[in-house]
C-alpha positions in Angstrom: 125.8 97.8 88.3 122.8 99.3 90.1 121.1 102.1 88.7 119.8 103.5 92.4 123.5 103.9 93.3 125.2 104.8 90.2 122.8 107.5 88.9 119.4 109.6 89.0 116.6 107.3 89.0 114.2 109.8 87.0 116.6 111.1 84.7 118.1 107.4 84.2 115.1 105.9 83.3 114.2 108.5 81.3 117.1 108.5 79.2 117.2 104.5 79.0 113.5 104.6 77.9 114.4 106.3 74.9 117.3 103.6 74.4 114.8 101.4 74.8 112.5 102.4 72.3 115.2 102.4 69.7 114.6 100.1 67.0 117.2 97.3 67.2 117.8 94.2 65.4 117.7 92.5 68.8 114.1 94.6 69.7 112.7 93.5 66.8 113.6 90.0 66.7 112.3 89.8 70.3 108.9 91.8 69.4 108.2 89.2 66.6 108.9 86.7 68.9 106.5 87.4 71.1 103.7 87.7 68.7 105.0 84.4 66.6 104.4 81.1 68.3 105.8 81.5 72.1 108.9 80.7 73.8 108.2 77.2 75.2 110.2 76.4 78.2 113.2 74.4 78.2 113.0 70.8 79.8 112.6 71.2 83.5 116.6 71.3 85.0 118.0 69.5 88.0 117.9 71.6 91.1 119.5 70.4 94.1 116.9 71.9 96.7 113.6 72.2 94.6 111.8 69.4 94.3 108.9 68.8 91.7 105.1 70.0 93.0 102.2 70.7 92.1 102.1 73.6 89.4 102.7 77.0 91.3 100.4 80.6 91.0 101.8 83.1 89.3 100.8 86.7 91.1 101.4 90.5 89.7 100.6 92.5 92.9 99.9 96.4 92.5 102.2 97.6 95.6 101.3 101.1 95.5 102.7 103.4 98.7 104.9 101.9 101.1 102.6 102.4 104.0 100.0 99.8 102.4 102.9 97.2 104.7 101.7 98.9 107.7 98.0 100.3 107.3 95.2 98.7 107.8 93.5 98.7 104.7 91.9 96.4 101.7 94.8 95.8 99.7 96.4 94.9 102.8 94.1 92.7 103.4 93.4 91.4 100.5 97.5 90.7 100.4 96.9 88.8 104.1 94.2 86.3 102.9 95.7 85.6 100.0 99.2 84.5 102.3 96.7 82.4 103.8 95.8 80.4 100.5 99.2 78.9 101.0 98.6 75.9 103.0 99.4 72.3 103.6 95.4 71.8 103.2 94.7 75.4 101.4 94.2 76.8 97.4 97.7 76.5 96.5 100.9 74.5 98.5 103.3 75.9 100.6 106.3 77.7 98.0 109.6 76.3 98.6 110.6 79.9 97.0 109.4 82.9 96.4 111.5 84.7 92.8 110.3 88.4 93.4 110.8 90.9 90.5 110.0 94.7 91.8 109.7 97.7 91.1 112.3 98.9 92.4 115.4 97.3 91.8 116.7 98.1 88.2 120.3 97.5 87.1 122.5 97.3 84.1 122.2 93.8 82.8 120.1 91.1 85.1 121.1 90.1 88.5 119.4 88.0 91.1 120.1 88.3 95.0 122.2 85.4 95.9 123.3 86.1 100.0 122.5 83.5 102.7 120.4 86.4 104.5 118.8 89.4 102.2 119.0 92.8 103.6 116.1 94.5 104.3 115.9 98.2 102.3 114.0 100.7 103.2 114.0 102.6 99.4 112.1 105.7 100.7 112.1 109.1 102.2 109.2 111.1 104.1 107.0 108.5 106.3 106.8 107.4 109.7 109.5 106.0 111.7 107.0 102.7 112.0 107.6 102.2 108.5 111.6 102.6 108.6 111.5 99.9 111.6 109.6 97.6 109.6 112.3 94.2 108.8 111.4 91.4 106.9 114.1 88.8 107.7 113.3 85.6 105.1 116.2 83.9 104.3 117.8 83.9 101.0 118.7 80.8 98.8 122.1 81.2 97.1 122.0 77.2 95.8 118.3 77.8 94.3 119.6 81.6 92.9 122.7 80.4 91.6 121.2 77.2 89.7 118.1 79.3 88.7 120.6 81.8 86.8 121.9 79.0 85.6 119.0 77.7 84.0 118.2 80.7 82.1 119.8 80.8 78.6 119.5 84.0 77.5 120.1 86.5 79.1 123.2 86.2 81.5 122.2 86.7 84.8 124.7 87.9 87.6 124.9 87.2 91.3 124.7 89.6 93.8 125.7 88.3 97.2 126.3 91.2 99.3 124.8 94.0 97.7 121.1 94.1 97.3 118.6 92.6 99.5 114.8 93.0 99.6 113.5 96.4 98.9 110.2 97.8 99.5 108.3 96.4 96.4 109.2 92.8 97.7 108.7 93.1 101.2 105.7 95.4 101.8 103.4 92.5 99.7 105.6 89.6 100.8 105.2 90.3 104.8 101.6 91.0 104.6 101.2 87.9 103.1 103.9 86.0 104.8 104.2 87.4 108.0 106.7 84.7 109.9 109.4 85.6 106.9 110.0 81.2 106.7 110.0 81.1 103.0 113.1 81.9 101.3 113.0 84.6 98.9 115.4 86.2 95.9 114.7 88.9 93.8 115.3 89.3 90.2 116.6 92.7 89.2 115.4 94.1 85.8 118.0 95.9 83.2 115.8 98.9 82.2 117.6 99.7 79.0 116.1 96.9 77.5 112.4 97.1 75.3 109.6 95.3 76.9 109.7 92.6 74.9 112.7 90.8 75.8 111.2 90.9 79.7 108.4 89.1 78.4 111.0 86.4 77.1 112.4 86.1 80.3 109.3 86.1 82.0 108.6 83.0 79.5 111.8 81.3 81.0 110.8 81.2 84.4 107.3 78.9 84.0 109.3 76.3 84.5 110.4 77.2 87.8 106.6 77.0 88.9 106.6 72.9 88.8 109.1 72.7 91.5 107.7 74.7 94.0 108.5 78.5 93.0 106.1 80.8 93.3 107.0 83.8 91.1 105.5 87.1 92.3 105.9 90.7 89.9 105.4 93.7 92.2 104.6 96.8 90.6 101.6 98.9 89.1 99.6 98.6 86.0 99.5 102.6 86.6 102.1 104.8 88.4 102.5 108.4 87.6 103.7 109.9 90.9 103.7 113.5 89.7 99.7 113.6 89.3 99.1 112.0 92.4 95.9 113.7 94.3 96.7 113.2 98.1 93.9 111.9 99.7 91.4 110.5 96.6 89.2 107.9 97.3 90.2 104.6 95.9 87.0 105.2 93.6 88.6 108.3 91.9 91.0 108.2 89.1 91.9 110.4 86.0 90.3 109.1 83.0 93.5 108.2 81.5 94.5 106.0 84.6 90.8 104.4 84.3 91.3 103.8 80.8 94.9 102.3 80.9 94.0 99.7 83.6 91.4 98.9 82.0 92.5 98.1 78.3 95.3 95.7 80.2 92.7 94.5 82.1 91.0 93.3 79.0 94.2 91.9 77.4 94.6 90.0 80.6 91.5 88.3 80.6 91.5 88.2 76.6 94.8 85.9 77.5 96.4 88.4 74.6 99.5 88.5 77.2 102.4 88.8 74.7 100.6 92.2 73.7 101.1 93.4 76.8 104.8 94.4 75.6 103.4 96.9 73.2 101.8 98.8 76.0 103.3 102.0 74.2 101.4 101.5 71.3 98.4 102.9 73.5 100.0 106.2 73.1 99.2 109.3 75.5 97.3 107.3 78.0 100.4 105.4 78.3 102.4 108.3 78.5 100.6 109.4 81.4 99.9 106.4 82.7 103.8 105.4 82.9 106.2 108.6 82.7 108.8 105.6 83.2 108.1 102.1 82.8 109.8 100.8 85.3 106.4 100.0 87.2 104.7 97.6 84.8 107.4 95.8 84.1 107.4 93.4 86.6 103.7 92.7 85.3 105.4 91.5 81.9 107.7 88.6 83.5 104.6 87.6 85.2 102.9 87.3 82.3 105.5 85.9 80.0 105.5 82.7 83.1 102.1 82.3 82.4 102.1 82.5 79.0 104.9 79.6 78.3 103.2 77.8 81.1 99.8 77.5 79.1 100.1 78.9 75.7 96.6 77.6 74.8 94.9 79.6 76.9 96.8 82.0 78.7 94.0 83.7 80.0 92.3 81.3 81.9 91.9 81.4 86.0 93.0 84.8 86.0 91.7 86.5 89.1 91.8 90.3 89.9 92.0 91.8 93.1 92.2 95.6 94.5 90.8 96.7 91.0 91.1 100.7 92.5 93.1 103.0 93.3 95.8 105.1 95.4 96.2 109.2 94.4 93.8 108.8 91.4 97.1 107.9 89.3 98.1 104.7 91.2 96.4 102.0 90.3 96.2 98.9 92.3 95.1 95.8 89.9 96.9 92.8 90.9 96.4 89.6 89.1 96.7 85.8 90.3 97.1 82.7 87.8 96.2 79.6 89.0 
């Protein structure tokens, strides 16, 4: 079920990228989709324990190394004061959930975490001891996971209730943000055979979950090649490549052309070597497929950047809040 326990995470996704890429009759029907009028969402369904609010955010947030969770530094910060934005009297209300889709948990088919009390996984090797003793103990929301899968018409989505938990691309933004862990959180797995497109499409599915009080976070990184990595560049120094990837999805963001997103290969080698594997900007697609369905005349609109740098001068750290 879980590709990080089954088999090789680099040769994995390398082989299911190629699967991916395949021409289908389902890739293609999904693609032209995407690019036809958009998924709207469904009428808003009954939840037992999510009440109607105010229209959620919708945040992609770059997560980079692991040690951003403990080190002082601007994305950090800039992680910490946006936490604080969620407030009774602040920007945005209180979430009554937080639907995290990282990184870092990719499985065959679609699951979402559905225990009473999330596990906290430390998915890493070769840093301080302070980072292994880091726990993030939010609570988990079977109910919510179990009628949110149920909302969702296509794909299935599986339950996991004992297996997963929170790995290190939900917790190292979601504790910096949310430090007291009150919120309840579940995390969305992501089935990395699949072509970009049909994670746009079930990115589109979720916008309705932001009217009754979810707030859906993607954690990833618009960039993320690991083997170029230059220990110890200056968050001002990047390949030109990296520069030049962020910043043509940075246009398409604030262009609102979000569905095109999907097609990042079509950039060719700058997205070859800005993403070796994928798996790191996909999370930035369901985001964007929420916001899309939510406002498909202007997608683009209130779309605020922060941490437009970098990490290694192949990491870069763009995140992205919808109001």
């Amino acid at each position: 079920m879980f590709l990080s326990d089954r088999l090789s995470r680099r040769d994995a996704l390398a082989t299911l990228a190629r699967n991916a890429l395949a021409a289908s009759p389902v890739f293609n029907a999904m693609a032209s989709a995407t690019h036809a009028a958009p998924l709207q969402p469904a009428p808003l369904p009954r939840f037992s324990e999510l009440k109607p609010s105010p229209r959620m955010p919708v945040i992609f947030l770059g997560h980079g190394s692991p040690m951003n969770a403990i080190e002082d530094n601007a994305s950090r910060r800039s992680w910490q004061q946006l936490g604080r934005s969620f407030a009774a009297a602040g920007k945005y209300p209180v979430p009554q959930l937080i639907l995290c889709i990282s990184a870092h948990w990719l499985t065959r088919g679609w699951w979402v975490t559905a225990m009473t009390q999330p596990k906290t996984i430390h998915d890493f090797g070769g840093f301080p001891q302070a980072l292994f003793d880091q726990q993030y103990p939010a609570p988990g929301a079977p109910v919510a996971a179990r009628e949110i899968a149920s909302s969702i018409k296509q794909p299935v989505i599986g339950l996991d209730d004992h297996e997963w938990g929170l790995d290190h691309g939900a917790w190292s933004v979601l504790k910096p943000m949310f430090p007291e862990a009150r919120i309840p959180v579940v995390q969305l797995s992501m089935d990395y055979s699949r072509p970009p497109a049909e994670h746009f499409a079930l990115g589109q599915q979720l916008a309705r979950l932001r009217d009754v009080g979810v707030l859906i976070v993607g954690s990833g990184n618009t960039v993320h090649n690991l083997r170029a990595m230059q220990w110890g560049a200056g968050p001002d120094k990047a390949y030109d490549w990296a520069r030049e990837f962020d910043q043509k999805l940075g246009a398409q963001i604030e262009s609102g052309d979000l569905a095109g997103l999907a097609n990042f290969h079509s950039l060719g080698q700058i997205a070859a070597l800005a993403h070796p594997t994928h798996d790191h900007l996909l999370p930035l697609l369901y985001t964007a497929g929420a916001v899309q369905a939510s406002s498909p005349a202007s997608p683009g609109r209130g779309a605020q950047f922060l941490n437009a740098d970098f990490q290694g001068a192949s990491i870069a750290m763009r995140s992205v809040v919808w109001a």
